[in-house]
C-alpha positions in Angstrom: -0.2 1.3 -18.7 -3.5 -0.4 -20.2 -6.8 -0.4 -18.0 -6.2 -4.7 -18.4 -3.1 -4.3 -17.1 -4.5 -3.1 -13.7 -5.7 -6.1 -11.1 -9.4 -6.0 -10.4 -11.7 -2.8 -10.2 -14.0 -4.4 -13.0 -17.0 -2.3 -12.7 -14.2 1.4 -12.5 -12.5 0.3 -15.5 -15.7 -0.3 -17.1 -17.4 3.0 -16.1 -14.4 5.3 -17.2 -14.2 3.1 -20.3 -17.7 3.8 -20.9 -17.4 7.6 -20.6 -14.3 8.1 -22.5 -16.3 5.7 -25.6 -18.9 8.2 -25.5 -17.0 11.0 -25.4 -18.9 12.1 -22.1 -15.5 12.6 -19.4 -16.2 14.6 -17.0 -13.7 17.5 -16.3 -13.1 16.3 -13.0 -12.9 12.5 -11.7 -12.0 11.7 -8.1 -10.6 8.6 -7.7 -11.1 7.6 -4.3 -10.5 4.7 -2.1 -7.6 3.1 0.3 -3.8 3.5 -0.3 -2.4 1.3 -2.5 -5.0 -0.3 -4.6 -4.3 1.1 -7.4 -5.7 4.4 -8.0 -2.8 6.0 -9.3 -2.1 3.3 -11.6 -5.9 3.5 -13.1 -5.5 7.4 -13.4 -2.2 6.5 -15.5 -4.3 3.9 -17.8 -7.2 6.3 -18.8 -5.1 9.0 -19.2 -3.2 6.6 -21.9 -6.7 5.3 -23.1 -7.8 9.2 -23.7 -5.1 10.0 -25.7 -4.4 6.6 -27.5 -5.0 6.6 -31.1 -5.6 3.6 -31.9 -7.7 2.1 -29.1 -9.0 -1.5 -29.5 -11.1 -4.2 -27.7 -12.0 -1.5 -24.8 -8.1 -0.5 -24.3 -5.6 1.6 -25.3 -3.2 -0.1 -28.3 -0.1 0.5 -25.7 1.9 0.9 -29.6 1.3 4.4 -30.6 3.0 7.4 -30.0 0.9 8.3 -27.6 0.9 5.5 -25.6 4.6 5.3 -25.7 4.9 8.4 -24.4 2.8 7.5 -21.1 4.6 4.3 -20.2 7.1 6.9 -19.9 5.4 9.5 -18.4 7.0 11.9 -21.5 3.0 12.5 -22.9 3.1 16.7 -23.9 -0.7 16.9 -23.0 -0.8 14.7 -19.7 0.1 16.8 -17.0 1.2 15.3 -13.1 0.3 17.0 -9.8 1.8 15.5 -6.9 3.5 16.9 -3.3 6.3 18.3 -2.8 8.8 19.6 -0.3 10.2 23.0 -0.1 14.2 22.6 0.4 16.4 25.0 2.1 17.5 25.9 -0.9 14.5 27.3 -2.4 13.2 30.9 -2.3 9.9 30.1 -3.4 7.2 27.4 -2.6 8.1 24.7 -5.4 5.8 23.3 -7.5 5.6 19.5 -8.9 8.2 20.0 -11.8 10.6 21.1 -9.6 10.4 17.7 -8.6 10.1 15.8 -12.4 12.7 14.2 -12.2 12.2 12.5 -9.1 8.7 11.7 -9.8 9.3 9.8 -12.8 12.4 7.7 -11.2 9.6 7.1 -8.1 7.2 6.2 -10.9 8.9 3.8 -13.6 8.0 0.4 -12.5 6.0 0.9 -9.9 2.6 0.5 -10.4 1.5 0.8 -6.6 2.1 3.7 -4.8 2.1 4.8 -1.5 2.6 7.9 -0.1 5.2 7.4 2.5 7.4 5.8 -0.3 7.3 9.1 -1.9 8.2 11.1 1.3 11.6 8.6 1.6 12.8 10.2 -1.7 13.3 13.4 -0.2 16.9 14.1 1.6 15.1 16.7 4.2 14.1 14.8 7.6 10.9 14.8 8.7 9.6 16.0 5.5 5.7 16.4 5.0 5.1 17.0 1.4 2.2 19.3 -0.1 1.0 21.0 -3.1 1.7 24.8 -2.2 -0.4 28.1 -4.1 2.4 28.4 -6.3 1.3 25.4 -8.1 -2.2 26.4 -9.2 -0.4 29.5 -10.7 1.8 27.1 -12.5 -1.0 24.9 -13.5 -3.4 27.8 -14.8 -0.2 28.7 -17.5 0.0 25.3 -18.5 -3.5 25.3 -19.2 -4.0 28.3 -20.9 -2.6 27.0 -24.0 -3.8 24.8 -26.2 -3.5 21.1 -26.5 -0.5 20.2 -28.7 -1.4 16.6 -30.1 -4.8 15.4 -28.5 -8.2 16.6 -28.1 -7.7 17.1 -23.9 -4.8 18.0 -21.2 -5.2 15.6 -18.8 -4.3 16.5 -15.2 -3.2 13.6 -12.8 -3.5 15.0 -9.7 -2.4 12.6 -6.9 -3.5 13.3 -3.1 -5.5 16.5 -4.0 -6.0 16.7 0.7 -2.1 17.2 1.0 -3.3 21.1 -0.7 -3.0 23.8 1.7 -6.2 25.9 1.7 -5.0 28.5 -0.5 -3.6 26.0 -2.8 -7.2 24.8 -2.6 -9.5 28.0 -3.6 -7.4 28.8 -5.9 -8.1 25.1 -7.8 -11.5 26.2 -7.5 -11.4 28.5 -9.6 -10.0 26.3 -12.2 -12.7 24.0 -11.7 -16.1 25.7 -11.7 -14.8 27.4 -14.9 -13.0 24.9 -17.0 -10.9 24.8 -19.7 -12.6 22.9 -22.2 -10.3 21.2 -23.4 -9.2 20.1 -19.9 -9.9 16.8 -17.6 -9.0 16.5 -14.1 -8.3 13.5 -12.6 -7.5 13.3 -9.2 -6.4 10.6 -7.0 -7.4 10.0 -3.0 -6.4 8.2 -0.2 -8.8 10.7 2.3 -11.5 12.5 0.3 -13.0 13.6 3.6 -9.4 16.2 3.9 -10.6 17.6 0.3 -12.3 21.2 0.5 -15.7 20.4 0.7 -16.1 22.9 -2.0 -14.0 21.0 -4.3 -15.5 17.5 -3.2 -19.1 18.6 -4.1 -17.8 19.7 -7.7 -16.1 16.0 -8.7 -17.6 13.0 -10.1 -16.3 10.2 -7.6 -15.3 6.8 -8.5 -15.3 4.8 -5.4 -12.5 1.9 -5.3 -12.7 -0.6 -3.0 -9.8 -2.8 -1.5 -8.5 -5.3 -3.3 -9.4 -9.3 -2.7 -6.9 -11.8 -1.3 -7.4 -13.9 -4.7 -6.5 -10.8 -6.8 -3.5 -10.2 -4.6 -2.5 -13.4 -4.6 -3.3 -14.1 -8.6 -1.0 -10.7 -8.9 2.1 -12.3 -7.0 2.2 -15.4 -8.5 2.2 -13.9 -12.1 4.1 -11.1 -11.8 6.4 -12.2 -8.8 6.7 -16.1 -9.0 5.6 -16.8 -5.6 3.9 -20.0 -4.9 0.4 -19.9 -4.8 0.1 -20.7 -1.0 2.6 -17.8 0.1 0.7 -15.5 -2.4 -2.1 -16.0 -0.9 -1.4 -15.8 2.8 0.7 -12.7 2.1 -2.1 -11.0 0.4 -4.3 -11.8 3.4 -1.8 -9.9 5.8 -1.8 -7.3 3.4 -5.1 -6.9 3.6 -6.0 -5.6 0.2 -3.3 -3.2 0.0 -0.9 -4.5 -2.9 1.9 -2.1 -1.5 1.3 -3.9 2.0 1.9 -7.4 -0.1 4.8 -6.3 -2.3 6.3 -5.2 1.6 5.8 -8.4 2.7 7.4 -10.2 0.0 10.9 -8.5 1.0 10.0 -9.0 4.8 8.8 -13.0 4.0 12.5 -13.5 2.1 14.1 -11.3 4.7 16.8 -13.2 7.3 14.7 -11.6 9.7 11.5 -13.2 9.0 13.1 -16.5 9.1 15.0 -16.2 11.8 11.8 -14.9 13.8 10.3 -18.6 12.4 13.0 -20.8 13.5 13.0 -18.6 17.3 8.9 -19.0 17.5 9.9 -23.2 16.8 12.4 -23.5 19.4 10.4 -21.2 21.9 7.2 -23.8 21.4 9.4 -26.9 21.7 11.5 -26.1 24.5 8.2 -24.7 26.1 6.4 -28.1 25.3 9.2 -29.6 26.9 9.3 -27.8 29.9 13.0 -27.0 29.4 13.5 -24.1 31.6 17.3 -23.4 31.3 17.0 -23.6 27.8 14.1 -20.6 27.9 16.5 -18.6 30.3 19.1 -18.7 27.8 16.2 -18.2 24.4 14.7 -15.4 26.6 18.2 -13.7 26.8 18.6 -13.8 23.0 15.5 -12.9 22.1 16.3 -9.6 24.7 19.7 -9.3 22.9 18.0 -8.3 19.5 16.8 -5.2 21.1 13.3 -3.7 21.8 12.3 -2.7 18.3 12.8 -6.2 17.4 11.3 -7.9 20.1 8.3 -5.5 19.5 8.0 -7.3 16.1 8.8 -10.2 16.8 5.5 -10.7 19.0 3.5 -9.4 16.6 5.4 -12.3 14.3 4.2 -14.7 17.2 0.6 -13.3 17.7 0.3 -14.3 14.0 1.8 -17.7 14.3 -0.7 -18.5 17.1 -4.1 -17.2 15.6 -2.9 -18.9 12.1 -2.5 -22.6 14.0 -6.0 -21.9 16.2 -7.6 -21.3 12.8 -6.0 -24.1 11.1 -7.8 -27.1 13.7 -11.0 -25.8 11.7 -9.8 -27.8 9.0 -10.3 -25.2 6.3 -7.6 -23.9 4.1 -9.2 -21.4 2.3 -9.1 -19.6 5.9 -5.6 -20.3 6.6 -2.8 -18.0 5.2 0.3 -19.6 6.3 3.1 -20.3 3.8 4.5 -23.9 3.1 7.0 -23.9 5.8 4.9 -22.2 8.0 2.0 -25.4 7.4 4.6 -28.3 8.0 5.2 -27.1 11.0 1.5 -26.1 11.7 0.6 -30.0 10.9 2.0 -31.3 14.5 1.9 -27.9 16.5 -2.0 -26.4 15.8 -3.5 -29.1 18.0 -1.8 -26.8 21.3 -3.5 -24.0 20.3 -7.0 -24.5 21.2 -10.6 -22.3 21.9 -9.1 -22.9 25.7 -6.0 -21.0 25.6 -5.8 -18.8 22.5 -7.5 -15.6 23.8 -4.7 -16.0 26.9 -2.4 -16.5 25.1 -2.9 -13.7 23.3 -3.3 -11.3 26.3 0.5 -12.7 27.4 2.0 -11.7 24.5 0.1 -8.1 24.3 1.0 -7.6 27.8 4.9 -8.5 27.3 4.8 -5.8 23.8 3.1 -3.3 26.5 5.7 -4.2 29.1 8.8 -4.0 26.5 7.4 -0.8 24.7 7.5 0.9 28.1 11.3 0.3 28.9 11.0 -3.3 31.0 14.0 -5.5 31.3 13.7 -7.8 28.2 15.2 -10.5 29.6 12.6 -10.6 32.5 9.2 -10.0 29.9 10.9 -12.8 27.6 11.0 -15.6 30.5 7.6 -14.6 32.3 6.3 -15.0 28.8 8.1 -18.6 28.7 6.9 -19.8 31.8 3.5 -18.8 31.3 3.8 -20.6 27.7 4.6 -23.6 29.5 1.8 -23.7 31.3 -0.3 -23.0 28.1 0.3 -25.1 25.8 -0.3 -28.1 28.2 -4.2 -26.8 28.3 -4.9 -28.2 24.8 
């Protein structure tokens, strides 16, 4: 992967380009930020633009062996850390190539990580990956001989806080007396779980979320989604790509849709004060079952603060999709500075009321009748 190829994170990109130009890399980098911005991704790029050989206009050539040996993850001098799980099967604590395999299908078009992707891969229930002490042992061989075709080994070392704490002193070791030809670069959802010891002894490269526009630029390139449902899924994301790549299977889902044509009907038949039709919707909705209801009022608590924000008149603040805005057009006038913040407290008081084993049938037609009487306070 090539640094350009990453979505924002200018001013990173351009500080780890800087060091590698002048040949002043640090043996250890900590890149540190929230899940699924990217980190991993960037770690991956100036590993590639360390080892390219033919770099050009601030980038790896993404031609050369070298480079065709990271996109897929084959380079002989790049070597990957990561969690694992220790299977029944095993004698030992495992270490990450154990695991190779499985890392580079996780890997291979799939940019943005995040952790609890990685934990579905594994057959074992209730797994909780971690990098065990056998692994530094493993690690210290690897680096104890010399680089085969590059001037450095470079160390990806993803989620250095799922270590245990011998795991951990022993990697200290490793890094107050480096290898010269070595560079760690490690990758962090939680720095503040890292040894402190370790911490101190990094150079950190803080990464911030990422903006709605470079979600939303990112999905309509790479995804072909329209550039009003790219945008109002990246603000639901909320800077997390992985969150936005989520949503794009939950947005296309039959579930999504049919949680938009059941928030119409509810409105409507609420408008029109059609009480046996909300009996019979209420019944329904119950019928789906109480994981699903759960969701499906956090579906509507979305619906209703995305029509009180769109009588403002200002659609750079509104994130609903095209379908979504048709139907906003004639509805968004109901949902007013008068009964927004109740409304809100009826539909966190039915996911309360549901959560804790209520008759669903009941919640969904109190919540009903006291819509009724809402949306006539406009």
């Amino acid at each position: 992967m090539k640094l350009r190829d990453i979505p924002g994170h200018e001013k990173a990109k351009e500080l780890l380009r800087r060091m590698v130009d002048d040949d002043r890399i640090p043996h250890a980098l900590l890149l540190e930020g929230p899940e699924g911005i990217g980190k991993l991704a960037l770690a991956d790029a100036l590993a590639q633009y360390i080892h390219c050989t033919n770099r050009r206009d601030g980038d790896s050539c993404g031609e050369c062996p070298a480079c065709r040996q990271h996109q897929t993850f084959n380079h002989v001098d790049t070597l990957y850390v990561y969690p694992v799980v220790k299977l029944e099967k095993m004698r030992e604590a495992p270490v990450s190539d154990d695991f190779r395999k499985e890392w580079i299908d996780f890997r291979q078009g799939r940019p943005f990580t995040a952790f609890e992707d990685w934990v579905d891969t594994f057959d074992k229930k209730n797994a909780s990956p971690m990098t065990y002490v056998t692994e530094s042992a493993s690690l210290l061989h690897k680096l104890s001989l010399t680089t085969q075709t590059s001037l450095y080994k470079v160390i990806v070392w993803w989620l250095p806080e799922r270590m245990n704490e011998e795991a951990a002193n022993k990697l200290l070791k490793l890094i107050e007396e480096p290898f010269h030809d070595t560079i760690f670069v490690m990758v962090s959802n939680n720095p503040s779980a890292i040894l402190p010891t370790i911490y101190s002894r990094v150079q950190r490269v803080k990464m911030r979320r990422l903006s709605d526009d470079t979600i939303a630029e990112w999905l309509t390139t790479h995804h072909s989604i329209e550039a009003t449902d790219a945008l109002s899924i990246a603000h639901i994301a909320d800077g997390n790509m992985v969150a936005a790549l989520k949503e794009i299977q939950i947005s296309s889902s039959s579930e999504e849709k049919h949680f938009f044509e059941m928030f119409k009907q509810f409105m409507r038949l609420a408008y029109s004060r059609k009480v046996k039709e909300l009996r019979d919707w209420s019944a329904d909705l119950a019928a789906l079952g109480r994981e699903k209801e759960l969701k499906y009022y956090d579906f509507v608590q979305r619906q209703l603060r995305e029509n009180f924000i769109y009588n403002f008149n200002e659609p750079s603040l509104n994130y609903l999709n095209r379908e979504e805005s048709q139907f906003s057009t004639r509805f968004a006038r109901f949902i007013t500075v008068k009964n927004i913040e109740r409304f809100m407290t009826v539909m966190n008081e039915a996911q309360r009321d549901i959560a804790g084993n209520g008759n669903g049938k009941l919640i969904n037609f109190d919540v009903a009748v006291k819509t009724m009487t809402l949306i006539h306070k406009p």
